[in-house]
N, C-alpha and C positions, 0 to 999 in steps of 0.2 A: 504494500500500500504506500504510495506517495506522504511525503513528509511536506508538510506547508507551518511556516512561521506561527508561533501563538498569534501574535500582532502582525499590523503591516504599521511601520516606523515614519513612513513618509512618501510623498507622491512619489517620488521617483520609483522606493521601491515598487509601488501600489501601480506604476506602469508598464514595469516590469514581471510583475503579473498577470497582468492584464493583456498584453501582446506576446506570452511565451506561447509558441506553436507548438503544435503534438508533432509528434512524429510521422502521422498522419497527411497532419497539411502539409508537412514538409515535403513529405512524397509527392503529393497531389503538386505542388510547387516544380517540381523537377523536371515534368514532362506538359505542364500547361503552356498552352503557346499564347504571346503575345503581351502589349503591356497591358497597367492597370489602372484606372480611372476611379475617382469616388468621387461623387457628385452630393453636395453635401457635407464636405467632412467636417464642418468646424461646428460641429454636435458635441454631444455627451457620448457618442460610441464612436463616432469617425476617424480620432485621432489614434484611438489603440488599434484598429481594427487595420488601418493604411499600416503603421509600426509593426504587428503583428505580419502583415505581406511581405514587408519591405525585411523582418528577420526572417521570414522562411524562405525568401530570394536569398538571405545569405548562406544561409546554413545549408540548402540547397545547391547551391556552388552555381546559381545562374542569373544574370543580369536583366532587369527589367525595370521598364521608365513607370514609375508609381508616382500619380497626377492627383493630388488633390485640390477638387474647385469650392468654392464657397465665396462668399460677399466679406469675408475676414472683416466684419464690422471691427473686431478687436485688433491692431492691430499684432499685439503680444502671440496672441492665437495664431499666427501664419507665422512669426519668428520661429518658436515653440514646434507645429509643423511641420515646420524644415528644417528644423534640429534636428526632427525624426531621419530625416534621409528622404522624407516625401518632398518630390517638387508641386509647386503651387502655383495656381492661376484663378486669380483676384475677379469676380464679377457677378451677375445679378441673373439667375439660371434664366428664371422670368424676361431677360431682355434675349429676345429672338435670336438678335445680330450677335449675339457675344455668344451662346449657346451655337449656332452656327460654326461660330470660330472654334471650338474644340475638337482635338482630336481624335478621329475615328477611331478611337482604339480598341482592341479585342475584348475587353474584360471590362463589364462599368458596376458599378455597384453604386444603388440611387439608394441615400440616405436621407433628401430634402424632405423636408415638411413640413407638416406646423399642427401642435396640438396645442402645448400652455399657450392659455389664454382662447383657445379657437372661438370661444361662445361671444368674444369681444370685435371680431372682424373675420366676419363667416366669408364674406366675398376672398379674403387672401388667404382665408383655410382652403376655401375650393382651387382657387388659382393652384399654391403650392399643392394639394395633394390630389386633384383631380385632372385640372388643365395643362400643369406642367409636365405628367407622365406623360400624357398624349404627347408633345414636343419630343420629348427626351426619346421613347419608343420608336418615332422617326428617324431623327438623328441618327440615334445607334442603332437601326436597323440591322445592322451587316456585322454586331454584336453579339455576344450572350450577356444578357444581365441580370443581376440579383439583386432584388427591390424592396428592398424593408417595407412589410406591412404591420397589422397590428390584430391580437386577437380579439379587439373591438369588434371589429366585423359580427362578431358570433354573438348568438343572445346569452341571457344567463340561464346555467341550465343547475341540476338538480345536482346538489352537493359529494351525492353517492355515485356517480354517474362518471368519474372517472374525466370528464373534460369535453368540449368538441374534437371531433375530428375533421380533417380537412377535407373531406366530403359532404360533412353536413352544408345545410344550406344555411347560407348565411342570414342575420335577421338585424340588420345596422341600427341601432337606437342611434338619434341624435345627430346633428349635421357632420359631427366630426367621424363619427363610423362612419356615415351615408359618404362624405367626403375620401376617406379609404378606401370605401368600396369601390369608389370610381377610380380608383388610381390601382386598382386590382384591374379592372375592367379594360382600362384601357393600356396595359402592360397585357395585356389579356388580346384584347385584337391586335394591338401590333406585333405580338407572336404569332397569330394565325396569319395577319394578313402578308407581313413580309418574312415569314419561316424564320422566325427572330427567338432562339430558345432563351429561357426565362424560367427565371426559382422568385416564387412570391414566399417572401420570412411572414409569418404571421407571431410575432413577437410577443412573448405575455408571461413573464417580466425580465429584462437585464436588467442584474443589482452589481454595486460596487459601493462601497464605504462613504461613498459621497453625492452619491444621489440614489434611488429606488424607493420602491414599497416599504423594503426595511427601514431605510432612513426616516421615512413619512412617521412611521410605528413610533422609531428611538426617540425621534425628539420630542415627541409628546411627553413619550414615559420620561426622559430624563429632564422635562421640562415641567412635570407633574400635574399635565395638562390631560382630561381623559379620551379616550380613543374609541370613534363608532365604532360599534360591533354588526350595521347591521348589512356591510359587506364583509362578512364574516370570515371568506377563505379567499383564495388566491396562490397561484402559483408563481413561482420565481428561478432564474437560472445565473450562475453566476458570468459573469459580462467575458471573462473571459474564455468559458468555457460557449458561450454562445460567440464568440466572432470565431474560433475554430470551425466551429459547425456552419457560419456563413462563407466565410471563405470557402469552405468543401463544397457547398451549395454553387459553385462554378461549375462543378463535374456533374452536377442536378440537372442543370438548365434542357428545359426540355421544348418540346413546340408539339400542343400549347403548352402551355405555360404550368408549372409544377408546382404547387401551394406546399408548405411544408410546415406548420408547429413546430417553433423555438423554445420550449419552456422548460422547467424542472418537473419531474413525477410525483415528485410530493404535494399532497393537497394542504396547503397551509392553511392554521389554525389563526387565526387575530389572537384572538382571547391567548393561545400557547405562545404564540412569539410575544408578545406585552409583559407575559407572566416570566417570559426565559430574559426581556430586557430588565424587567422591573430589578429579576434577583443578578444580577450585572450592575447596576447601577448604584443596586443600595437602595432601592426606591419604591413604593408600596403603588402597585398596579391600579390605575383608577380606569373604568369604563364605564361604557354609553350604552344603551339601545341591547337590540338582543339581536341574533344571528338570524339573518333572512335563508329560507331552506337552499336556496338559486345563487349563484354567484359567477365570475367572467371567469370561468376556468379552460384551459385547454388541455389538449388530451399528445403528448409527444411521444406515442408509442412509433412512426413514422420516422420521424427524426433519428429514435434511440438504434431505429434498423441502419439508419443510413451513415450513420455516423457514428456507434456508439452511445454510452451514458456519459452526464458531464463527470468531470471528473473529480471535481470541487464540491463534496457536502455541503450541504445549507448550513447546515448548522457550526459547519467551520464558517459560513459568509457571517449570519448573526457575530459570532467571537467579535470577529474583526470587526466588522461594524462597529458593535456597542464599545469596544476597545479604542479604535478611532473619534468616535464619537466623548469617550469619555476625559478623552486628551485634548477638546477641544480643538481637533483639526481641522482644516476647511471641509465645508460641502457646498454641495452647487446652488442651494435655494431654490429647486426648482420641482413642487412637490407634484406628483405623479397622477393627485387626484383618482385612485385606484378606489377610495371608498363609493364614488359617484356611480348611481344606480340608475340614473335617468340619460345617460350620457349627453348631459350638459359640461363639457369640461372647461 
């Protein structure tokens, strides 16, 4: 059994987790042709996930142009970047001309979109998550791409039930799901219509120390604030066990288009993770509401064929979490909104 740190000590190490490749990708790396593109990278997964390529091109022993594009509103965020070893190109996906100008390259992986806040500017949640995969789908026609979705799409189903599968039919609550779905859809025809192979991630949760479901949990508990119960379960995968598994999702890409569940097997407890932060902290668990029977779960029995299980217990991610957490290390502020039942986010 693999050996992981009590604690992570600080971002560097916590990147370094984050982007170490299996042995796996490594392979898949060796014999994959052509460069790689991320569209979107200046997220909360795009930075490890470009790092993570860009080490499995090394240790692979083969040379490949790794492009990430984003609006680097920040500029510290493209320094940072291309530290990593990724090259960068600065611009606005949404402006035609500039989308245009990039390079056709073999490999893209679309991380753009927009969910915080979406309930406050529904016309540029559609833009980014509906209208701009149509654009992108074009462009990289003569591509394979792997397009981060979410397991939004799916309705809430019955706690014992083990999760959706990527066959169920989807039931989008909410303009932000409805807004995915289209950006499933049309990632969707333009594999049919230009023979354009394509892996849709239906993602549902990547966690890391500084932002997820678990973060949303910690800081309540450690802030002695109480916590709804009445999205009661949820599942979670750890961030870097999940870009291993998107990256391999290159060898996916099918026509049509190949939907996959991203998540962990475990059906998370609220009420048990609060109680496992509370006695971590020092801190006596206060809660809300009571447990709705239904909740956003997915079902990654698909995944676990195609790729393996992750390889990071949860409950080694809580440690680290609430250990980070308790050291008062940065986190992103960017809360996940995972309790929301009416998908208004």
């Amino acid at each position: 059994m693999k050996e992981y740190p009590k604690e992570i000590l600080n971002e560097k190490q916590l990147e370094t987790l984050l982007s170490q490749p299996t042995e796996a990708t490594v392979d898949m790396f060796k014999t994959l042709d052509g460069d790689i593109i991320f569209l979107g990278i200046a997220g909360k997964i795009g930075p490890s996930l470009a790092h993570m390529a860009k080490r499995a091109c090394d240790m692979a022993g083969v040379s490949k142009r790794i492009i990430g594009v984003s609006r680097f509103s920040n500029k510290d965020e493209q320094v940072y970047i291309e530290g990593l070893g990724v090259e960068t190109i600065k611009g606005d996906l949404l402006d035609e001309a500039f989308l245009e100008s990039l390079p056709r390259v073999k490999n893209v992986f679309f991380l753009a979109g927009m969910k915080f806040g979406s309930e406050d500017n529904l016309s540029l949640t559609w833009a980014m998550n509906s209208f701009l995969p149509g654009l992108v789908a074009k462009h990289f026609k003569d591509s394979r791409i792997v397009a981060y979705s979410t397991g939004c799409v799916y309705p809430l189903v019955e706690i014992e039930s083990g999760g959706s599968k990527e066959n169920d039919r989807p039931v989008a609550v909410g303009e932000y799901a409805q807004s995915c779905l289209g950006r499933e859809r049309m990632f969707e025809y333009g594999s049919k219509a230009n023979n354009t192979p394509v892996a849709l991630i239906r993602l549902n949760y990547a966690v890391e120390p500084r932002y997820g479901v678990l973060v949303d949990i910690a800081s309540k508990v450690k802030a002695g604030r109480p916590v709804d119960l009445s999205m009661g379960y949820f599942n979670v995968i750890w961030q870097g066990d999940a870009n291993n598994m998107v990256l391999r999702s290159l060898e996916r890409t099918t026509v049509p288009a190949n939907i996959i569940n991203i998540t962990g097997k475990e059906t998370l407890s609220v009420r048990n993770v609060v109680e496992k932060f509370a006695q971590i902290f020092g801190k006596v668990a206060s809660l809300e509401g009571e447990e709705a029977q239904t909740a956003l779960l997915s079902n990654p029995d698909k995944s676990y064929e195609l790729f393996g299980a992750p390889e990071v217990p949860i409950d080694k991610v809580i440690e680290w979490t609430a250990r980070w957490m308790d050291s008062d290390k940065k986190t992103l502020g960017k809360p996940t909104h995972f309790e929301v039942r009416d998908g208004k986010y």
